[in-house]
Structure formats: structure tokens, C-alpha cells
C-alpha positions as a LaTeX table, in Angstrom:
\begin{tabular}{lrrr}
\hline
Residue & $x$ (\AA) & $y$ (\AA) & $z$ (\AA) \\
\hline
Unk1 & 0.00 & 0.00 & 0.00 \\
Unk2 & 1.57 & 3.37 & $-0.53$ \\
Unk3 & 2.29 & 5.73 & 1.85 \\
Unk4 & 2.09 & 9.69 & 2.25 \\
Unk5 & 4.44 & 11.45 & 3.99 \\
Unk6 & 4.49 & 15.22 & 4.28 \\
Unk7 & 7.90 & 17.31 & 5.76 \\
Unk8 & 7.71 & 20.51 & 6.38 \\
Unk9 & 11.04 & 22.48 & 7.16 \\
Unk10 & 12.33 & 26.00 & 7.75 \\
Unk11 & 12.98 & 27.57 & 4.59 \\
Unk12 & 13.19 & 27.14 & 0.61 \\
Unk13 & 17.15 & 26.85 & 1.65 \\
Unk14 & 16.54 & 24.08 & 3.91 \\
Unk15 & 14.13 & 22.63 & 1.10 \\
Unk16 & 16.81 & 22.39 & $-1.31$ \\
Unk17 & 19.37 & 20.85 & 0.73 \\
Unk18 & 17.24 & 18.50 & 2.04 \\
Unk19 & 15.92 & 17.46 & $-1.10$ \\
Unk20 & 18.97 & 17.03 & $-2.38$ \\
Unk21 & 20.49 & 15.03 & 0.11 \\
Unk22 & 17.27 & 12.92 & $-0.13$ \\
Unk23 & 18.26 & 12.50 & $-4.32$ \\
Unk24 & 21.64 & 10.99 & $-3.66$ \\
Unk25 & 20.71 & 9.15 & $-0.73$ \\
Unk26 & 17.66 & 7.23 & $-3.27$ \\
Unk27 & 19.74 & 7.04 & $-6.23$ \\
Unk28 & 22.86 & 5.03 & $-4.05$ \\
Unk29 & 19.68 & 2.42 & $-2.77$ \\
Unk30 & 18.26 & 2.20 & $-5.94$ \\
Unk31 & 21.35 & 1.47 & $-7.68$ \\
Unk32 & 22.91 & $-1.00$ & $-4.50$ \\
Unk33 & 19.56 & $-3.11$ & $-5.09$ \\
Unk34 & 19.11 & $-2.98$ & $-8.99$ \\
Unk35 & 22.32 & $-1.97$ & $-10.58$ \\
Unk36 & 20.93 & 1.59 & $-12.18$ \\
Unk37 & 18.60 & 4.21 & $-11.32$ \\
Unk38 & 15.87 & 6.39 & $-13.21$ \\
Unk39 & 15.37 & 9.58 & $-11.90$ \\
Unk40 & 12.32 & 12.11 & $-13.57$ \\
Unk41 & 13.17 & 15.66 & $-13.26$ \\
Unk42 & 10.96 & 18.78 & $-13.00$ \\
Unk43 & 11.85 & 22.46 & $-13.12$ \\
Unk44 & 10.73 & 25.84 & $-11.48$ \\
Unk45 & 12.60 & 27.39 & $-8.79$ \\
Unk46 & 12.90 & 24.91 & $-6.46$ \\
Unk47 & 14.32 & 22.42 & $-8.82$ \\
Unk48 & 16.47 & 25.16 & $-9.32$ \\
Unk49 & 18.24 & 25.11 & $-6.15$ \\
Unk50 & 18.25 & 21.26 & $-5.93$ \\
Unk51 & 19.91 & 21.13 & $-9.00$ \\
Unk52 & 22.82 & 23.72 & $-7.66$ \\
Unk53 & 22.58 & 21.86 & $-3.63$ \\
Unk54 & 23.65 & 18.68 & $-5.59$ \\
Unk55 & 26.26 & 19.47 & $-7.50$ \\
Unk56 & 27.88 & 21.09 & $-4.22$ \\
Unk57 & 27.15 & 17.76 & $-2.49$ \\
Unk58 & 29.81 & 16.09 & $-1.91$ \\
Unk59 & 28.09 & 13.23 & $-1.05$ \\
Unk60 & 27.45 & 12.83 & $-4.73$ \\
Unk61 & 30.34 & 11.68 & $-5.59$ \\
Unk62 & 28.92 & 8.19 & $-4.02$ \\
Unk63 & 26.33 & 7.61 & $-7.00$ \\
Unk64 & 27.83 & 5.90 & $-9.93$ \\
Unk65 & 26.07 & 8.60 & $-12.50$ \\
Unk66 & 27.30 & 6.71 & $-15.24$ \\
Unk67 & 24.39 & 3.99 & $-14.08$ \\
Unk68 & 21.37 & 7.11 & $-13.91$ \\
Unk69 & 18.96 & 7.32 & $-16.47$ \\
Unk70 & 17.65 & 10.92 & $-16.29$ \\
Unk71 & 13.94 & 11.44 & $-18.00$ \\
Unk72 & 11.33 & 14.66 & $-17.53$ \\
Unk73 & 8.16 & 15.00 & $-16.55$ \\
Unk74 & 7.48 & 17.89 & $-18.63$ \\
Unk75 & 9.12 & 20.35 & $-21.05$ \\
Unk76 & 8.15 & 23.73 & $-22.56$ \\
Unk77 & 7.70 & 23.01 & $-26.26$ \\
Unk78 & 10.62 & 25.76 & $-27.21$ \\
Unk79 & 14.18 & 25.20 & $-29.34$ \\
Unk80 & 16.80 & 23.14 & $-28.18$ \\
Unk81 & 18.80 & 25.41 & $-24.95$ \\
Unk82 & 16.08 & 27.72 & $-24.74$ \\
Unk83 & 16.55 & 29.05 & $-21.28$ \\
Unk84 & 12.50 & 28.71 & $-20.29$ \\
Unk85 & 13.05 & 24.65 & $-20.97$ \\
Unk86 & 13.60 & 22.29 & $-18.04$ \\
Unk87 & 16.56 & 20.83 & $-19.73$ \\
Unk88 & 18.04 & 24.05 & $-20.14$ \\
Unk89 & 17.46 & 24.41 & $-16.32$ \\
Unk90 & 18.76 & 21.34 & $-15.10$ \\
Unk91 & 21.77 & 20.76 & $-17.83$ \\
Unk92 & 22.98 & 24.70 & $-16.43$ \\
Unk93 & 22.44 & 23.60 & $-12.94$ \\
Unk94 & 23.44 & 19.73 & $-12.15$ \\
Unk95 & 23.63 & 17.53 & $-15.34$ \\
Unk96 & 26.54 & 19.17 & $-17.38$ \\
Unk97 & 28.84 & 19.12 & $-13.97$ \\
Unk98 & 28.15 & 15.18 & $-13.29$ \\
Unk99 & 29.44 & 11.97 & $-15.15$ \\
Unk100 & 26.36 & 10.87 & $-16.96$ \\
Unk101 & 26.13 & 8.80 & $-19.80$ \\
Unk102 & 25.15 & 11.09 & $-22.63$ \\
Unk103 & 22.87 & 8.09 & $-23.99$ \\
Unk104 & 21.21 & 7.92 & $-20.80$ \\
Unk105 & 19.62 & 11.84 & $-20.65$ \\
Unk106 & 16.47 & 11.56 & $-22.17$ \\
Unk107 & 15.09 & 15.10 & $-22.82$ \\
Unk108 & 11.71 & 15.73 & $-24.19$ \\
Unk109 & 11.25 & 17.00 & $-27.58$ \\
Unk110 & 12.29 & 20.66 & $-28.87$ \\
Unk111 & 10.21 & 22.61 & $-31.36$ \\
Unk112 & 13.65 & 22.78 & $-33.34$ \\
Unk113 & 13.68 & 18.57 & $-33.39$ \\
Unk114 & 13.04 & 15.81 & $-35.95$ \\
Unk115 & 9.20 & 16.14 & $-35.55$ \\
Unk116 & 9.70 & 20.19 & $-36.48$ \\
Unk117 & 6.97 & 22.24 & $-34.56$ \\
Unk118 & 4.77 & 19.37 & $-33.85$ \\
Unk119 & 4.17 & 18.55 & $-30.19$ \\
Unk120 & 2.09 & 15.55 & $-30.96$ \\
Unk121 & 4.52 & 13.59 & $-32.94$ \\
Unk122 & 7.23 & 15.06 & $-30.51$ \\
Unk123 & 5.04 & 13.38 & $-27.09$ \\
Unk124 & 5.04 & 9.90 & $-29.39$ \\
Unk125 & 8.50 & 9.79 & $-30.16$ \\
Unk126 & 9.16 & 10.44 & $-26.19$ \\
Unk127 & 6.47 & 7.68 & $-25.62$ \\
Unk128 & 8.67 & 5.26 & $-27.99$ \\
Unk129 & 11.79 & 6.88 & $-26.11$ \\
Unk130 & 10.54 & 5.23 & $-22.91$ \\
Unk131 & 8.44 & 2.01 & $-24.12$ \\
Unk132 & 12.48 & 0.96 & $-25.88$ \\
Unk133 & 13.89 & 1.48 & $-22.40$ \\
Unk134 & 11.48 & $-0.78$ & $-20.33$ \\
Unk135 & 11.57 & $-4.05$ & $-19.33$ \\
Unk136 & 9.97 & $-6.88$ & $-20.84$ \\
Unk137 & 6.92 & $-5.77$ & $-22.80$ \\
Unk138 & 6.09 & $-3.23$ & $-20.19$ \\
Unk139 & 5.20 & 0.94 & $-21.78$ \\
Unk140 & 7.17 & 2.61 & $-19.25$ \\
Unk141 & 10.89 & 2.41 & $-17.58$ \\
Unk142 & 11.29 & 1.75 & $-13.82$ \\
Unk143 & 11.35 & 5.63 & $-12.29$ \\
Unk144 & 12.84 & 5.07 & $-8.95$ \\
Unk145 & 12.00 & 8.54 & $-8.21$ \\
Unk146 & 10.08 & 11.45 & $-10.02$ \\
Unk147 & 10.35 & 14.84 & $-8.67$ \\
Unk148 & 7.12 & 17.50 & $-9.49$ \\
Unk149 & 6.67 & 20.83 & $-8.31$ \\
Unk150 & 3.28 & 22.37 & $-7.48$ \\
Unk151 & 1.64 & 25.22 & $-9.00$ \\
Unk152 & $-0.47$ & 27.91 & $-7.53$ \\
Unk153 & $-3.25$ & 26.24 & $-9.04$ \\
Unk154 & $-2.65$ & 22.99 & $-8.21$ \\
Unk155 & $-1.04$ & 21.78 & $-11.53$ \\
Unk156 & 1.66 & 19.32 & $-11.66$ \\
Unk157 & 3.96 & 18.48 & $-14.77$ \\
Unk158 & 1.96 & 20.13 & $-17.49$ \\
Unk159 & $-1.44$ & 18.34 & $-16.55$ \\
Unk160 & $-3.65$ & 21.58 & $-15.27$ \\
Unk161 & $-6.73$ & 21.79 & $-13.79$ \\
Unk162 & $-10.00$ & 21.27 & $-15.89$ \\
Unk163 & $-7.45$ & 20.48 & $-19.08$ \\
Unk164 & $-8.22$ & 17.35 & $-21.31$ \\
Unk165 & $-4.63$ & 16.22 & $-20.65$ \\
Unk166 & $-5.96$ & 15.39 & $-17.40$ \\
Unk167 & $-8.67$ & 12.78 & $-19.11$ \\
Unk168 & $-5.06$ & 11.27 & $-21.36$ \\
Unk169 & $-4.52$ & 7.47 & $-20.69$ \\
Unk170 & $-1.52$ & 7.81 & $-22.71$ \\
Unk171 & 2.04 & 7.95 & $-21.16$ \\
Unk172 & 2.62 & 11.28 & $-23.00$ \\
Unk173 & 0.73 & 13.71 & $-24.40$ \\
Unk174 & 0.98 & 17.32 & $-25.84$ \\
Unk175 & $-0.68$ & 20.28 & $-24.70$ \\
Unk176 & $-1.85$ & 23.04 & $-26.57$ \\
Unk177 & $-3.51$ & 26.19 & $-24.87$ \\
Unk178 & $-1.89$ & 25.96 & $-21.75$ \\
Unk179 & $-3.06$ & 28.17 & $-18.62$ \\
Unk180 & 0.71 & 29.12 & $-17.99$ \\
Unk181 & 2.38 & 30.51 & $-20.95$ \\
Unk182 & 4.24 & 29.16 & $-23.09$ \\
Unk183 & 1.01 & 27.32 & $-24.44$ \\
Unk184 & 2.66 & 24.38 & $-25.72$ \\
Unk185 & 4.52 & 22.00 & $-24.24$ \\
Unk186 & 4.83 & 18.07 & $-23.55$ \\
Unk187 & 3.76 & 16.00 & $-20.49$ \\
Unk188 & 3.99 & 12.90 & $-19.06$ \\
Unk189 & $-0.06$ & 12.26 & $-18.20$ \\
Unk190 & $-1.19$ & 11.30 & $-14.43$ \\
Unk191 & $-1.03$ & 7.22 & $-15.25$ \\
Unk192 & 2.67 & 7.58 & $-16.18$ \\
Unk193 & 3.48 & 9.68 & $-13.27$ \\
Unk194 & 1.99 & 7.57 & $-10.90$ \\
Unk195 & 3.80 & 4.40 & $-12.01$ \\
Unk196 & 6.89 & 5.90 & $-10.25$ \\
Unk197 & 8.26 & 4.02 & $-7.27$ \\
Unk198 & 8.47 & 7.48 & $-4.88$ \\
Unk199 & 6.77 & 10.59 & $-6.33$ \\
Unk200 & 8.36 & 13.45 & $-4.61$ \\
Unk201 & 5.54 & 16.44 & $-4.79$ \\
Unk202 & 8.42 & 19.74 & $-3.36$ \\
Unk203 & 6.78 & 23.00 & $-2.86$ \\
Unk204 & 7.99 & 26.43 & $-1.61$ \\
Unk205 & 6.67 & 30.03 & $-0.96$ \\
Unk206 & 2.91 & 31.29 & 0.47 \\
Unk207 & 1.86 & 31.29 & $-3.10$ \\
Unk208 & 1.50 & 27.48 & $-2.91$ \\
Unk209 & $-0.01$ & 27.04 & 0.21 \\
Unk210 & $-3.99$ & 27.10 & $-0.49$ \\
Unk211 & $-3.03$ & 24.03 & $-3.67$ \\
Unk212 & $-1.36$ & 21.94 & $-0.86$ \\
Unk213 & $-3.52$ & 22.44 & 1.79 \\
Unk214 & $-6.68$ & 21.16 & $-0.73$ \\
Unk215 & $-4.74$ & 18.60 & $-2.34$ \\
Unk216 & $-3.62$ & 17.01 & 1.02 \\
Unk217 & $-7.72$ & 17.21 & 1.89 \\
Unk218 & $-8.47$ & 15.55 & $-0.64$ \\
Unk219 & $-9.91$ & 17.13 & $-3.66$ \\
Unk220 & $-10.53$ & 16.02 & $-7.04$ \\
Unk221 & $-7.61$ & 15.00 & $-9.52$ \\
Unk222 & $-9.48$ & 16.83 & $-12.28$ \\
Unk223 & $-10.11$ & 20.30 & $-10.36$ \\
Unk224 & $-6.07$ & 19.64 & $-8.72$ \\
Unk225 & $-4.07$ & 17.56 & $-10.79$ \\
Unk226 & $-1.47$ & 17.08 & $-7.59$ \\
Unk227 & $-4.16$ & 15.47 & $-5.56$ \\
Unk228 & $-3.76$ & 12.72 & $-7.99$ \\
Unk229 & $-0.56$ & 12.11 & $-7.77$ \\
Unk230 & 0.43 & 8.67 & $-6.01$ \\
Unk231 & 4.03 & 6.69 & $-5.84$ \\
Unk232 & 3.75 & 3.11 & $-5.78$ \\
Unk233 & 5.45 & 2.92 & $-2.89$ \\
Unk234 & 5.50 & 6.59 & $-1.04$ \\
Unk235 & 3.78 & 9.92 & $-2.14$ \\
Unk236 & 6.23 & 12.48 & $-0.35$ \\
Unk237 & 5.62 & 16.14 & 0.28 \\
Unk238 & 8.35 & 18.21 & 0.87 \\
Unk239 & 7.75 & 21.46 & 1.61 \\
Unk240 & 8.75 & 24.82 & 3.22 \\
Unk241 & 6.91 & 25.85 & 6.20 \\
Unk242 & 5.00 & 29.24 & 3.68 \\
Unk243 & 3.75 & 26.46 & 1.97 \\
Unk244 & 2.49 & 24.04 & 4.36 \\
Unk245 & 0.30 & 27.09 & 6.10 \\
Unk246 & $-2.88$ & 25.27 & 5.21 \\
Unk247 & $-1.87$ & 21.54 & 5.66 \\
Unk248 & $-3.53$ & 19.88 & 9.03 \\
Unk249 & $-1.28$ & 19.13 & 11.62 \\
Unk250 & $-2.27$ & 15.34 & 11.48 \\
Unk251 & $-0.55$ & 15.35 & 8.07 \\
Unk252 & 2.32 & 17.43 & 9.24 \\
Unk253 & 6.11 & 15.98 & 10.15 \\
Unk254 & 8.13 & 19.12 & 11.43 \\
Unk255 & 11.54 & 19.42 & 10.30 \\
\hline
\end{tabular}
């Protein structure tokens, strides 16, 4: 059965170091009992300041990062190193200071790509990306951990509130007239993100705190995409204390 854990700690600071810690810590189990580790990124400005409280880790240096397969759970449909994409974001911040295996960074597709300013053929190809690197004759790869951050509206990935992505059974799926400029980009849907092993759900700033507070009471995955979010095994929150304002204490753990 999986479990829901909420932190709450001091500051977006504290946030970021403890989610970063709590990144290296998962990747070293994951790859001690299988051999390799998936990872799914997000961006914003939280991911951010993961990405930079990583690289400074030195405690990184115990991952093999050779053995991490690095995927997204949603990109801004925009040219290759625009500096609004997630890849841009993360490459600038963690990825291009770490060993990785070039053939193991999956980005999503760029406007600029093979499938030319097409988001639709651009989510398929990303769907093929990730049905050729599961096992057996499964659609999706094993994603020991996939990190999301939470909009003011309760959005997660690129799945909004009220939007027909949020009725997609496929793994991946474009969007077109997006609430949150730009309007077009590429998501992983709510069935792919909740095959993940730990979905990590990391919030900062008063801005976010009504969306948390309603998706940890429960509402509706249509009306808050984040309340639908489940792990497998664990559904963590991490958040900053601005944040958690309107989460019940029963669902609090105080860092």
C-alpha cells in the first residue's frame, strides 16, 4: 500500500538541501539493489536550487552517475537550450557538472527537433523513447523517483486543472492552450506519473499554500491535478513551512 508522507522544514534553503540530500541518498539504494537508477526531473525554482545543492554535495560523488537514467516529466515546447526549458534548467544547474552517460539523458522534444513544430509527434517519439527502455513488454521504464513541483493552481507536470490532458490514458501527451504561458509544451499524463516508485511532490513560498492544503484534503484530480498524484510505494511532500500554512497538523512531520 503506498504511503504519504508530508515534511515541512524551515525555509526554501533548507528545502533544497534537504531534497537534495534525499536524491543521492535514493539514487545510491536504488542502484545498491538494482544496478541503475531512473530519476524524472521537473523544473521551477525549487528544482532550481536542488539542482545547484547537488552538484555542491559532496556526497554525490557516491552515486555511480554513469548507471542514472535521467527522464522529464514535462518540457516547454521551445528550441533546443532555450533558457525557459527544463533541460536548459537542469543541464545549467546539475547535469553538465556530473558523469552521466550522454545516452542515458532523455530530454523531451524541442520545437527545433526531428518532428519540427509538432508537439504531438514530438510526445510519441518520447512515448517510444521510454516504451524501448522498459523491461519486458512493459510501456514505461522503472522511475525510482520522479520529482514534481506544485503550481499555484494545483497543476503538476503540465497536466492543469480542468485540461483534457488530465482525461489522457496515454504515457505522453501534448498540450496546446496551456493556462501558464508558453502554451505548448509536452507532459507525461497522471497514469505515467503515478507508475513511479516514490513521487516526490516539493513546494515552496505562500503562493502554494492554499493548492497543498486542498490537495492534502483531498480534492478532485481533475479540479487539482497534484491530488492525484500517487508513488507506488510513497507519495512524499516536501515542503517549506509558507507552503504548508494550510496543511492539518495530522498530516504534518516538522523538520
Amino acid at each position: 500500500m503506498s504511503e504519504t508522507v508530508v515534511e515541512v522544514h524551515a525555509d526554501p534553503s533548507v528545502l533544497a538541501q534537504v531534497v537534495a540530500a534525499r536524491l543521492v541518498v535514493k539514487l545510491i539504494d536504488a542502484q545498491a539493489a538494482r544496478g541503475t537508477a531512473g530519476v524524472v526531473l521537473t523544473g521551477g525554482r525549487i528544482a532550481g536550487a536542488v539542482f545547484l545543492a547537488v552538484r555542491d554535495l559532496p556526497a554525490r560523488d557516491a552515486v555511480d552517475w554513469s548507471r542514472v537514467d535521467v527522464w522529464w516529466g514535462d518540457e516547454r515546447f521551445l528550441p533546443t537550450g532555450h533558457p525557459e526549458r527544463n533541460e536548459t534548467q537542469a543541464r545549467a544547474g546539475l547535469l553538465d557538472h556530473l558523469p552521466l552517460d550522454p545516452a542515458r539523458i532523455h530530454p523531451m522534444p524541442a520545437s527545433d527537433g526531428p518532428d519540427g513544430d509538432d508537439p504531438e509527434a514530438g510526445a510519441a517519439r518520447y512515448a517510444q523513447t521510454l516504451a524501448a527502455a522498459a523491461p519486458g513488454t512493459a510501456d514505461l521504464p522503472h522511475f525510482d523517483v520522479l520529482m514534481l513541483g506544485v503550481g499555484e493552481d494545483g497543476h503538476v507536470a503540465s497536466v492543469f486543472p480542468e485540461h483534457p490532458v488530465g482525461y489522457e490514458t496515454r504515457p505522453v501527451s501534448a498540450v496546446r492552450g496551456s493556462p501558464k504561458p508558453p502554451p505548448t509544451r509536452v507532459t507525461l499524463t497522471l497514469p505515467a506519473i503515478n507508475t513511479a516508485e516514490e513521487i516526490w511532490l516539493v513546494a515552496g513560498g505562500a503562493d502554494k499554500a492554499r493548492a497543498v492544503g486542498m490537495a492534502l484534503a483531498g480534492a478532485g484530480a481533475l479540479q487539482l491535478p497534484a491530488a492525484g498524484v500517487h508513488g507506488v510505494e510513497r507519495t512524499r511532500w516536501l515542503l517549506d513551512r509558507a507552503a504548508a500554512a494550510e496543511v492539518k497538523p495530522t498530516f504534518r512531520s516538522l523538520r
